[in-house]
C-alpha positions as CSV (number, residue, x, y, z in Angstrom):
1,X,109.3,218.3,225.3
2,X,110.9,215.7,227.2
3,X,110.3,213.0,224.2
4,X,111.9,215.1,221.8
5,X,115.1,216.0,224.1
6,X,115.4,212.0,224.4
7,X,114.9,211.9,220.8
8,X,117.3,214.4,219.7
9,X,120.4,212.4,222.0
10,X,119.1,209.3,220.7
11,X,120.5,211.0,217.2
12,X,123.4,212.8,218.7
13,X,124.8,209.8,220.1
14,X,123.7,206.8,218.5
15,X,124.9,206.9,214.3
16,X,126.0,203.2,215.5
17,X,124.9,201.4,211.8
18,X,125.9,203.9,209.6
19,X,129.1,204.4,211.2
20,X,129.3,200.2,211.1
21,X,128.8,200.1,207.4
22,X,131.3,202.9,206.9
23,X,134.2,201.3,208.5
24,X,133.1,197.8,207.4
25,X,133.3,199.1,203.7
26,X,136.4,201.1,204.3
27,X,138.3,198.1,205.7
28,X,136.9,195.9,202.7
29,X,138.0,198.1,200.5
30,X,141.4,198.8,202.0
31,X,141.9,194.8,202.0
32,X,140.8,194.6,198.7
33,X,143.6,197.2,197.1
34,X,146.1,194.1,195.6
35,X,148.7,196.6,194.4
36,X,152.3,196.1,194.7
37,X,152.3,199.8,197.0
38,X,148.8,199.4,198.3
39,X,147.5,203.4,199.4
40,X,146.4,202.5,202.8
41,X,148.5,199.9,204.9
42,X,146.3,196.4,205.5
43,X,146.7,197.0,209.4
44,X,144.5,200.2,209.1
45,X,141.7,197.5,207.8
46,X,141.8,195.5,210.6
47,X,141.8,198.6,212.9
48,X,138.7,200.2,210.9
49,X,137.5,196.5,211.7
50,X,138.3,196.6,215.6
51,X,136.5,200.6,215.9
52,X,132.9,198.9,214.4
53,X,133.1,196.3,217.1
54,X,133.5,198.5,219.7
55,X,131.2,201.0,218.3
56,X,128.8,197.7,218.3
57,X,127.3,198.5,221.9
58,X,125.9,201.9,220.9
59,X,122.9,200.0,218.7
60,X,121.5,199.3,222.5
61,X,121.3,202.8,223.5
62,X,117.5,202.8,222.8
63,X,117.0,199.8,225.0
64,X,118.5,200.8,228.1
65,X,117.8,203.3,230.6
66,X,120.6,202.7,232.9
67,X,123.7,200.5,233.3
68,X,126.6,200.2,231.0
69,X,124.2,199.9,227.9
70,X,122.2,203.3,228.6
71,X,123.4,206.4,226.0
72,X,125.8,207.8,229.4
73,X,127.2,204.0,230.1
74,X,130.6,203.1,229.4
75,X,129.8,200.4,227.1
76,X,127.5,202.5,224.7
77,X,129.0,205.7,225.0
78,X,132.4,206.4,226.8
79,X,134.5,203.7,225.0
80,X,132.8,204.3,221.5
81,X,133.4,207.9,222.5
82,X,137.5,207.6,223.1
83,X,138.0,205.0,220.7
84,X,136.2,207.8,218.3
85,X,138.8,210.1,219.2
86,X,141.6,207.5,218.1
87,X,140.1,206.6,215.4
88,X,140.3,210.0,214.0
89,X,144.0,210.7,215.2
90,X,144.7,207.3,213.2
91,X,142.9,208.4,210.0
92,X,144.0,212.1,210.0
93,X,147.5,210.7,210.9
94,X,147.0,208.1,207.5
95,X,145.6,211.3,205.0
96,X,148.0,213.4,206.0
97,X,150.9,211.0,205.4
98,X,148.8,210.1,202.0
99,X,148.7,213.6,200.8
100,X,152.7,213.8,200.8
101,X,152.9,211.1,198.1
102,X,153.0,211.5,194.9
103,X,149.8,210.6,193.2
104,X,150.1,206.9,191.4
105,X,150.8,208.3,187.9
106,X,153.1,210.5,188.3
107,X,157.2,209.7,188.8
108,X,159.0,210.7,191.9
């Protein structure tokens, strides 16, 4: 029972690569919009860019038991888990400000 608890936290807090190739491929693709009124602003690249390395230290939560590397340390979990919460003020902050545009074919 034990083995599955650990095994069910070791999914609950450690998504570390998917979330890595997500933001990777959203800042990629954010850099890569050449337009003249780009949708996203370039900064929000590098910042997508700047979550994934701190989300980095959460692919050692299966080695560690203890320390700032174990799934309750501050370098696997409580910094991933704040800068998280930023990360999603920022994007919710950047959709919302998106959704008041008007779309790229029509005229304003």
């Amino acid at each position: 029972m034990l083995a599955l608890s650990d095994v069910g936290w070791f999914f609950l807090v450690m998504p570390t690569p998917a979330v890595l190739i997500q933001l990777v491929v959203f800042g990629i693709a954010i850099l890569g919009d050449d337009k003249a009124r780009p949708v996203f602003p370039r900064w929000l690249a590098y910042f997508n860019f700047w979550v994934g390395v701190l989300f980095f230290a959460g692919v050692f939560i299966p080695i560690f038991k203890t320390g700032p590397f174990a799934w309750d340390g501050l370098l696997a979990f409580w910094i991933p888990f704040l800068v998280f919460g930023l990360w999603i003020a920022v994007m919710a902050w950047q959709f919302i400000r998106l959704g008041g545009q008007p779309a790229r074919g029509e005229r304003s």
